[in-house]
N, CA, C, O and CB atoms as a CASP TS submission, in Angstrom:
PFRMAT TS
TARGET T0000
AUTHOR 0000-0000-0000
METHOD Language model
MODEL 1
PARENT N/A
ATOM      1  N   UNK     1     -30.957  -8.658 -21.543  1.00  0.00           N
ATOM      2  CA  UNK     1     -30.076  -7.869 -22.375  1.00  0.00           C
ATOM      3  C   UNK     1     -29.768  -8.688 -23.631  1.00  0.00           C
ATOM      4  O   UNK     1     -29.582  -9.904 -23.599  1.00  0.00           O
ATOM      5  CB  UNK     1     -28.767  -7.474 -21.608  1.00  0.00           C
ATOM      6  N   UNK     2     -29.724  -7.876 -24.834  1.00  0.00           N
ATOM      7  CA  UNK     2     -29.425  -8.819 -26.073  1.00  0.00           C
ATOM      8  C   UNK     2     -27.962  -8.871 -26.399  1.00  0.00           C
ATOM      9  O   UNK     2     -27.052  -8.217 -25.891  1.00  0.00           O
ATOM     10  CB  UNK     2     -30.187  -8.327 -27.396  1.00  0.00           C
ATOM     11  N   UNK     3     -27.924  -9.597 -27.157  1.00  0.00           N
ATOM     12  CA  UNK     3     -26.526 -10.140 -27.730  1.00  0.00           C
ATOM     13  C   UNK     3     -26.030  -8.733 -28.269  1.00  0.00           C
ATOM     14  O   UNK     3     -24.897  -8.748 -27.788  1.00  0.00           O
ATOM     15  CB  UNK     3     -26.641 -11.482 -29.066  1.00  0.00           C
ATOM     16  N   UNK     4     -26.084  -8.027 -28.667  1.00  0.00           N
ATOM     17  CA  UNK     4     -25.924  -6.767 -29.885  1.00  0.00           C
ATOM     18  C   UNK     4     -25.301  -6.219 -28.306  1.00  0.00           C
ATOM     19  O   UNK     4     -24.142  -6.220 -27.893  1.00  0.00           O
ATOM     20  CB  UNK     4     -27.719  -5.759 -31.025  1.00  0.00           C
ATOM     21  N   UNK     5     -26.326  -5.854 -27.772  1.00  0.00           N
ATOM     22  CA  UNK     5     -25.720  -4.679 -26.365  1.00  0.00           C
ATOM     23  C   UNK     5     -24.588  -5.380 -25.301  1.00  0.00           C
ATOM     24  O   UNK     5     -23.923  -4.847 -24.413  1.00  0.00           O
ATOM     25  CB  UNK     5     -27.291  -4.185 -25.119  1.00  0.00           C
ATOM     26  N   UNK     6     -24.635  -6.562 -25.685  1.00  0.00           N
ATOM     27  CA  UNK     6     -23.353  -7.179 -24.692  1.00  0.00           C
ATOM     28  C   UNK     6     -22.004  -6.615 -25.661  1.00  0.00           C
ATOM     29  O   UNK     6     -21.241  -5.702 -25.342  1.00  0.00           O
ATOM     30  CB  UNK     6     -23.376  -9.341 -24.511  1.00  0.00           C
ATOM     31  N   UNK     7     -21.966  -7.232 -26.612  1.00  0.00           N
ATOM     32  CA  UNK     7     -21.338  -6.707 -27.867  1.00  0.00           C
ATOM     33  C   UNK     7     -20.552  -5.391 -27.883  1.00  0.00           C
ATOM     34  O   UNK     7     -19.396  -5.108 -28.199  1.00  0.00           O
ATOM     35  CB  UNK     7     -22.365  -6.551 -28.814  1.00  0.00           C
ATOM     36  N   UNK     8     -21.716  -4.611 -27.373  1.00  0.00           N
ATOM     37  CA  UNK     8     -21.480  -3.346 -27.305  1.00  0.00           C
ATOM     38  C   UNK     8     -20.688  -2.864 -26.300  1.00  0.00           C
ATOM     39  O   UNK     8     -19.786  -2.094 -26.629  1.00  0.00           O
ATOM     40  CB  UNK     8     -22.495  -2.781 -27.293  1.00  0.00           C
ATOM     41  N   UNK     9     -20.847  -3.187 -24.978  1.00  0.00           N
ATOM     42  CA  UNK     9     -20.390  -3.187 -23.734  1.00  0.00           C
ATOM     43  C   UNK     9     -18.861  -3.776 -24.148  1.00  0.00           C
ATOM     44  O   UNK     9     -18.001  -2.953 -23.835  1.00  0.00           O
ATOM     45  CB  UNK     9     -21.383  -4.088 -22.646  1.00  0.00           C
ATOM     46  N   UNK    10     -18.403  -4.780 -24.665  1.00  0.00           N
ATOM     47  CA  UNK    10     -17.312  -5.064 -24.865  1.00  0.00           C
ATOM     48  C   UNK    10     -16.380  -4.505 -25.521  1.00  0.00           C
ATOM     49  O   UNK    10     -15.222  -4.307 -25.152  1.00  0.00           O
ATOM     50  CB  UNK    10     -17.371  -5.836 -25.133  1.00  0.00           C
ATOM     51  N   UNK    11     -16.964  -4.191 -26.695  1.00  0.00           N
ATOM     52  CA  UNK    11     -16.269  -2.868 -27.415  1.00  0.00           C
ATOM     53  C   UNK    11     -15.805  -1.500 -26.849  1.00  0.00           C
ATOM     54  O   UNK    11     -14.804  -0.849 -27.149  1.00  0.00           O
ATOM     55  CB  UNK    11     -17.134  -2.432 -28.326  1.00  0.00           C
ATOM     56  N   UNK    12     -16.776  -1.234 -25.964  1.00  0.00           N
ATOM     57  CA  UNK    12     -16.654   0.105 -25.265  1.00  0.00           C
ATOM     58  C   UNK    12     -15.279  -0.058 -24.507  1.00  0.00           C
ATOM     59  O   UNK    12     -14.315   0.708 -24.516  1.00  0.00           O
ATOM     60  CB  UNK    12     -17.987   0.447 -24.194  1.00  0.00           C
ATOM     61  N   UNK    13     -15.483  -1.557 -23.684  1.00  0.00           N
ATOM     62  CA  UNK    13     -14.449  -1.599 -22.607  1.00  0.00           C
ATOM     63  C   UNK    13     -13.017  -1.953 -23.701  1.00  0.00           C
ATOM     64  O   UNK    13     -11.925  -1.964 -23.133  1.00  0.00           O
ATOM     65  CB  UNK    13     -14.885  -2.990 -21.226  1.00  0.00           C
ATOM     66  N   UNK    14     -13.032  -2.158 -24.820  1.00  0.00           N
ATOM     67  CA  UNK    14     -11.700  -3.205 -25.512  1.00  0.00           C
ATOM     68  C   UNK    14     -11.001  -1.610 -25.738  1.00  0.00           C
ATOM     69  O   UNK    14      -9.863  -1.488 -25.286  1.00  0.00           O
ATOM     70  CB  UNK    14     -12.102  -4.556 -27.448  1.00  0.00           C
ATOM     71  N   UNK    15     -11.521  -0.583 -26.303  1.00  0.00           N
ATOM     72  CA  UNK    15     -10.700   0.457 -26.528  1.00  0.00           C
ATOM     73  C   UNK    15      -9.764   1.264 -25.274  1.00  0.00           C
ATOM     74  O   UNK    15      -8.548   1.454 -25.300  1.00  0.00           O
ATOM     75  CB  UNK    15     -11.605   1.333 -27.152  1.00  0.00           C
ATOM     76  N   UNK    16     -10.622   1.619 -24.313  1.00  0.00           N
ATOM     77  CA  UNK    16      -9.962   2.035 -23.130  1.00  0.00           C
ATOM     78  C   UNK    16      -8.539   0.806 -22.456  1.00  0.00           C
ATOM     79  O   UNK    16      -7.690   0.981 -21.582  1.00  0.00           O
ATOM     80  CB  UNK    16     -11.368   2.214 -22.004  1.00  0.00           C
ATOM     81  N   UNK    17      -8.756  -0.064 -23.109  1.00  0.00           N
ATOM     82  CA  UNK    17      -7.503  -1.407 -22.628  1.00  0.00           C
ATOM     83  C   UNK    17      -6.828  -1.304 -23.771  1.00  0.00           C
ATOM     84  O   UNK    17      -5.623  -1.157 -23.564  1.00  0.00           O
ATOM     85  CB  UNK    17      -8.021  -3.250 -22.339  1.00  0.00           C
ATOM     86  N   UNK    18      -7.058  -1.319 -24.640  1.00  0.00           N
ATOM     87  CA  UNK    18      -5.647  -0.808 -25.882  1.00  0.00           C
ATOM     88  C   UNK    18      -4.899   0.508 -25.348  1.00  0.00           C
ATOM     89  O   UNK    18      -3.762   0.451 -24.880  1.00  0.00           O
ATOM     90  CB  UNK    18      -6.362  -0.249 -27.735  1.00  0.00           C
ATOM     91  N   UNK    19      -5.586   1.622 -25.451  1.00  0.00           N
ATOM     92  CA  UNK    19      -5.015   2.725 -25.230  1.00  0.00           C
ATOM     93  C   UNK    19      -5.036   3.044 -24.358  1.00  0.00           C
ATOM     94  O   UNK    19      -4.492   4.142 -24.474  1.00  0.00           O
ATOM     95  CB  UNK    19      -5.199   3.472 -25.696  1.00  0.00           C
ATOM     96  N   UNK    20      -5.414   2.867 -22.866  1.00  0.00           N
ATOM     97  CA  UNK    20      -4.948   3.114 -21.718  1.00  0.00           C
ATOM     98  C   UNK    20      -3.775   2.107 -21.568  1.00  0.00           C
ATOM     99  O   UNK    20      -2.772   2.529 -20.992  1.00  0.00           O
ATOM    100  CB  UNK    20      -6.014   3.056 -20.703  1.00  0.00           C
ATOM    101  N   UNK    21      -3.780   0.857 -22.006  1.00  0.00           N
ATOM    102  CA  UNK    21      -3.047   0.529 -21.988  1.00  0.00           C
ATOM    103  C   UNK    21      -1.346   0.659 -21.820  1.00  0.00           C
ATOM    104  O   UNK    21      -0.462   0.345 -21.022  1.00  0.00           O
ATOM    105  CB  UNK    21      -3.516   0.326 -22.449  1.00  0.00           C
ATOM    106  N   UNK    22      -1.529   1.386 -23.217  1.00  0.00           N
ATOM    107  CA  UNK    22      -0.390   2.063 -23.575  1.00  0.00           C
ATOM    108  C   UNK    22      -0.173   2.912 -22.478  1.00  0.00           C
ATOM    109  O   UNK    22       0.423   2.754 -21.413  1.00  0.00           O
ATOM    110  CB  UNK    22      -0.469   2.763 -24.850  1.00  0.00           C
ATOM    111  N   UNK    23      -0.628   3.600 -22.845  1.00  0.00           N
ATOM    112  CA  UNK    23      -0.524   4.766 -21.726  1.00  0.00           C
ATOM    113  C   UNK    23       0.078   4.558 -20.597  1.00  0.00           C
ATOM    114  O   UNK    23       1.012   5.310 -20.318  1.00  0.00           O
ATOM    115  CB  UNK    23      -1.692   5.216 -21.279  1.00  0.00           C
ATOM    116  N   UNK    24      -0.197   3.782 -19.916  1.00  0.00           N
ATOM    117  CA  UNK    24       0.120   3.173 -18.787  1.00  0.00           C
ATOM    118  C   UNK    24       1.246   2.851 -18.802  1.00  0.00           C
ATOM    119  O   UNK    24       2.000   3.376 -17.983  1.00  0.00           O
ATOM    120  CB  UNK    24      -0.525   2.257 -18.479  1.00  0.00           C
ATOM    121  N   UNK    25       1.875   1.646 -19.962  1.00  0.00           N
ATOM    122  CA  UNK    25       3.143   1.499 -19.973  1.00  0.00           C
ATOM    123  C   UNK    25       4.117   2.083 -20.304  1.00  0.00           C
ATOM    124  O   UNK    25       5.258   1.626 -20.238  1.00  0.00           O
ATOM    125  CB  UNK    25       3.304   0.861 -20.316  1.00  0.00           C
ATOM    126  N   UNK    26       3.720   3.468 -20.813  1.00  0.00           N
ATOM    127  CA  UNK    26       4.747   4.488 -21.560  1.00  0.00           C
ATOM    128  C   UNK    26       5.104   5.248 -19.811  1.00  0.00           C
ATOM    129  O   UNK    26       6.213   5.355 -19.287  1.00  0.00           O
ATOM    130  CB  UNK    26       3.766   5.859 -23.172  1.00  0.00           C
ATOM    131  N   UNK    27       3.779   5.667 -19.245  1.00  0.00           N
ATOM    132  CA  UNK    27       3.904   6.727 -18.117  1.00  0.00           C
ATOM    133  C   UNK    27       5.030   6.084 -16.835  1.00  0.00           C
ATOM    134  O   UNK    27       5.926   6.814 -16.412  1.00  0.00           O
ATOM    135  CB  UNK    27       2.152   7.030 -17.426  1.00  0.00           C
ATOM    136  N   UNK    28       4.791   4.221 -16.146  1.00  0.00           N
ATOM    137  CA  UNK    28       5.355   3.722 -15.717  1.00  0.00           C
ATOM    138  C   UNK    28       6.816   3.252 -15.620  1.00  0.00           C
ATOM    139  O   UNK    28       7.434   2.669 -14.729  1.00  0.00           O
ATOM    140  CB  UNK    28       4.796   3.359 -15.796  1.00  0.00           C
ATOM    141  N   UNK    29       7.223   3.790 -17.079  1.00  0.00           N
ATOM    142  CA  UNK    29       8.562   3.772 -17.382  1.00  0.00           C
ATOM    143  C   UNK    29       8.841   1.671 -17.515  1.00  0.00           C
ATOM    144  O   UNK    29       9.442   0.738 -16.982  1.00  0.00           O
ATOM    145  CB  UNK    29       9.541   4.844 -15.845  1.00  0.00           C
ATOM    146  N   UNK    30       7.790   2.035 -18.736  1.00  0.00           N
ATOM    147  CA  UNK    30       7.710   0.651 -19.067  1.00  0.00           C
ATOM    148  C   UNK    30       7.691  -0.780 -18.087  1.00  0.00           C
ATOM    149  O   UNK    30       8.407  -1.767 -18.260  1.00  0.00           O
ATOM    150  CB  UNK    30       8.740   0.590 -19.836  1.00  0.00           C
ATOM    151  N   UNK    31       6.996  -0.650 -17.365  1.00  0.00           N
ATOM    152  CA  UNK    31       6.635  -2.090 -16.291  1.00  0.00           C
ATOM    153  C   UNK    31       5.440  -2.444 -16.750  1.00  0.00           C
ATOM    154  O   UNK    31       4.491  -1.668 -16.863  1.00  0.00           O
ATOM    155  CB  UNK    31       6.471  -1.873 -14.503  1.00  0.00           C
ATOM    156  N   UNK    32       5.431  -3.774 -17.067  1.00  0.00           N
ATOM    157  CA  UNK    32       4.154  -4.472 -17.398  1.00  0.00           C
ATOM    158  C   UNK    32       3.546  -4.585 -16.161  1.00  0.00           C
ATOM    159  O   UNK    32       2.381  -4.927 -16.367  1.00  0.00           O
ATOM    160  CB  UNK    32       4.283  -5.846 -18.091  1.00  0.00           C
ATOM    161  N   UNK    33       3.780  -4.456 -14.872  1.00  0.00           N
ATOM    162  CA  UNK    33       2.701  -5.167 -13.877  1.00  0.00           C
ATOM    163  C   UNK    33       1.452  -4.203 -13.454  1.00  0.00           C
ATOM    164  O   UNK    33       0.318  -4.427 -13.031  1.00  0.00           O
ATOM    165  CB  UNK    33       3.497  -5.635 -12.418  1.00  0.00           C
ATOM    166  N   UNK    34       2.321  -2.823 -13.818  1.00  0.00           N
ATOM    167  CA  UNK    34       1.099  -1.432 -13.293  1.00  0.00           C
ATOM    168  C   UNK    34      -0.314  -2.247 -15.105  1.00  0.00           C
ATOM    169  O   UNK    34      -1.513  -2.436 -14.898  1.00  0.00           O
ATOM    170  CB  UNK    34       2.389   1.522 -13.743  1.00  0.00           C
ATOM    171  N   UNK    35       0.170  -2.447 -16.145  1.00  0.00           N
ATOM    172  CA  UNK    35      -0.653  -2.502 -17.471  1.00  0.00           C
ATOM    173  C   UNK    35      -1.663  -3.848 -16.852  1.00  0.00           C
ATOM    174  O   UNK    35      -2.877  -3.688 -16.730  1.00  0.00           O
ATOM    175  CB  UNK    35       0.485  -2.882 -19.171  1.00  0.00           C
ATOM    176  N   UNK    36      -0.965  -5.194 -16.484  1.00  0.00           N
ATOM    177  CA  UNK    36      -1.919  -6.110 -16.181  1.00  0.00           C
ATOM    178  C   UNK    36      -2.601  -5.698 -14.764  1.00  0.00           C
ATOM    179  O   UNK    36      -3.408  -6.612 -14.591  1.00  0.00           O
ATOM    180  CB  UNK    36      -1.264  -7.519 -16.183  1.00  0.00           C
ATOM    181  N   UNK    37      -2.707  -4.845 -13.696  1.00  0.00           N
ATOM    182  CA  UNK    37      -3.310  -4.740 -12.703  1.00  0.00           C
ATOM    183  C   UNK    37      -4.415  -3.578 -13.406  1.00  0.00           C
ATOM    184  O   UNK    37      -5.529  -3.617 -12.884  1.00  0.00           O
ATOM    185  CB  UNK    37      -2.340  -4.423 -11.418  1.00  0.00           C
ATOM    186  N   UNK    38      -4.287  -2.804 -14.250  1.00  0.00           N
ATOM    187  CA  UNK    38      -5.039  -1.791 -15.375  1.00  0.00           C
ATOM    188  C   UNK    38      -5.882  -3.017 -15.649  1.00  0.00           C
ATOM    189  O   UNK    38      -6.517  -3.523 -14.724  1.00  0.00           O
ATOM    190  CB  UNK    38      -4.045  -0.985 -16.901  1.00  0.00           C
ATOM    191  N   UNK    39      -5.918  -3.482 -16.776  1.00  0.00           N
ATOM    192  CA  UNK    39      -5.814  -4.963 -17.452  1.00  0.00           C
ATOM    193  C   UNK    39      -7.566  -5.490 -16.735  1.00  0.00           C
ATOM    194  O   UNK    39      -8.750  -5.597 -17.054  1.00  0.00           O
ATOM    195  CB  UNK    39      -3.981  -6.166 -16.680  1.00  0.00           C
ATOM    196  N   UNK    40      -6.603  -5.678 -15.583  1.00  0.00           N
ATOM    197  CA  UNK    40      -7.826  -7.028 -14.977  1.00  0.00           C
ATOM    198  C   UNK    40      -8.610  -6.103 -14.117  1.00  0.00           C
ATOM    199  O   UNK    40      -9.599  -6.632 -13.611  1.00  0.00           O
ATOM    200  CB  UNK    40      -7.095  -8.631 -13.822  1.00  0.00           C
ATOM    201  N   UNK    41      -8.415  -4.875 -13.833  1.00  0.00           N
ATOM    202  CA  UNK    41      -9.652  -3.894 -12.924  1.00  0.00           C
ATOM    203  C   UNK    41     -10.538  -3.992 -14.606  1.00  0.00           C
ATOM    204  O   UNK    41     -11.549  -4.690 -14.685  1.00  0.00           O
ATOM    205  CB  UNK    41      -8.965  -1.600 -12.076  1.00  0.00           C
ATOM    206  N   UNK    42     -10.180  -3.465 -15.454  1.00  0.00           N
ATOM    207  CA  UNK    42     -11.093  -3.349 -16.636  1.00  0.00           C
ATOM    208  C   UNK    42     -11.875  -4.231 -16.848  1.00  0.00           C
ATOM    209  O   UNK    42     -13.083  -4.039 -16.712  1.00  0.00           O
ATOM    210  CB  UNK    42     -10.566  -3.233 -17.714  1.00  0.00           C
ATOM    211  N   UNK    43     -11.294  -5.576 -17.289  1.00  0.00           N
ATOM    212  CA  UNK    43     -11.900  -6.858 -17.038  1.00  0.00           C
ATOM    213  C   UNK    43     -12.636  -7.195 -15.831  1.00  0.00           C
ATOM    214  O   UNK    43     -12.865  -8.403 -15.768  1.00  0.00           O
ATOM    215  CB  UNK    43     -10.993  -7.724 -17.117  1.00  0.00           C
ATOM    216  N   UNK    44     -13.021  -6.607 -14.982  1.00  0.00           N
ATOM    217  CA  UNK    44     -13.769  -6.934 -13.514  1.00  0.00           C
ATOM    218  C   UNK    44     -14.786  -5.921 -14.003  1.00  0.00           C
ATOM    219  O   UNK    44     -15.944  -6.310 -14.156  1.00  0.00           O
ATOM    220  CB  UNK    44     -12.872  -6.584 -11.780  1.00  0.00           C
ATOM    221  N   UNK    45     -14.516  -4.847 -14.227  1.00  0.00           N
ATOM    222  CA  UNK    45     -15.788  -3.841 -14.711  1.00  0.00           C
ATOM    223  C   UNK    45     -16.639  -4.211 -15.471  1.00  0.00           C
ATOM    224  O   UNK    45     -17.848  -4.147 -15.246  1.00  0.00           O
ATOM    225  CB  UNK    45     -15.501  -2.747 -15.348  1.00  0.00           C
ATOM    226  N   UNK    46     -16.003  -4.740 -16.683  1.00  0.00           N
ATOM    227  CA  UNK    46     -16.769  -5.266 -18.188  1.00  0.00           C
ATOM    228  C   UNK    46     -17.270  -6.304 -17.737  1.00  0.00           C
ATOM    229  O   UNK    46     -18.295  -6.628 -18.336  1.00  0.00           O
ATOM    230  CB  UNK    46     -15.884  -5.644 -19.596  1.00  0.00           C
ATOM    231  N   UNK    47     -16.918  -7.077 -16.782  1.00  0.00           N
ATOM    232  CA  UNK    47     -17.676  -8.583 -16.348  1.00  0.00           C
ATOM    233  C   UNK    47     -18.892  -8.037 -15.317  1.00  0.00           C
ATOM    234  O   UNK    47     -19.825  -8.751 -14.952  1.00  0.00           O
ATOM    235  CB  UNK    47     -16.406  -9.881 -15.350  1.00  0.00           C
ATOM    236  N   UNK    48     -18.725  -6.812 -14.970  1.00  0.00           N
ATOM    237  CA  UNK    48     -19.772  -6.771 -13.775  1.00  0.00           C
ATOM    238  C   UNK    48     -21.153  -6.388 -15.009  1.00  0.00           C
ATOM    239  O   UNK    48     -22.182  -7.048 -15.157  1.00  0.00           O
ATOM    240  CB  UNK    48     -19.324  -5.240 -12.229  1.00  0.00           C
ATOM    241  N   UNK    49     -20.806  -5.322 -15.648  1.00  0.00           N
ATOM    242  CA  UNK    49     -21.539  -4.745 -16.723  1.00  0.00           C
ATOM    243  C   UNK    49     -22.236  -6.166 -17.552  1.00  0.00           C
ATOM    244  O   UNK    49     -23.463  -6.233 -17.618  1.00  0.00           O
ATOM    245  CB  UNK    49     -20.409  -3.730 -17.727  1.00  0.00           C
ATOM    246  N   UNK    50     -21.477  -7.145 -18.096  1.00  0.00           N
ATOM    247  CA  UNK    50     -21.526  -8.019 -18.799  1.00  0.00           C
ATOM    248  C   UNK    50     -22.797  -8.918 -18.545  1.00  0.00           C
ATOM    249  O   UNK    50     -23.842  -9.160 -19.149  1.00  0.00           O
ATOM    250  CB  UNK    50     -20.370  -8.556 -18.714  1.00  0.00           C
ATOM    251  N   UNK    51     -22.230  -9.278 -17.411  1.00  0.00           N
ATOM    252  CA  UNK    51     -23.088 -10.474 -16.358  1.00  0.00           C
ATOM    253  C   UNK    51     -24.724 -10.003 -16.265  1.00  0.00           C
ATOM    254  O   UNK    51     -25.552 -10.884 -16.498  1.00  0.00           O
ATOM    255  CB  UNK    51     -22.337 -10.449 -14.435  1.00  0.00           C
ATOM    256  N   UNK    52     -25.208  -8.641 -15.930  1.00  0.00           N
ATOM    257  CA  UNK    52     -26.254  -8.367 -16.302  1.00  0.00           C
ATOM    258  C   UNK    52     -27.528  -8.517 -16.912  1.00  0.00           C
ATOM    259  O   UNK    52     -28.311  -7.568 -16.947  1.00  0.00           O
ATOM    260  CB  UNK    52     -26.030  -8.035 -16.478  1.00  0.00           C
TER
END
């Protein structure tokens, strides 16, 4: 896999973690722990994708 498509893969995953993000912490009635358990499933996805 080239550098450009890893790239790519990261980008894909960085938007859904901004704005789900949010999301998350607005719906939870503002608790950060539901956003970092969001957070690091994303980060486990993008690393599985990544690693490739």
């Amino acid at each position: 896999m080239d550098i450009s498509r890893k790239l790519g893969i990261l980008v894909f995953f960085a938007v859904p973690a901004i704005i789900g993000g949010g999301i998350i912490y607005a719906g939870f009635g503002e608790s950060l722990t539901p956003v970092f358990i969001f957070e690091a499933l994303l980060l486990l996805v993008a690393g599985a994708f990544f690693s490739r």
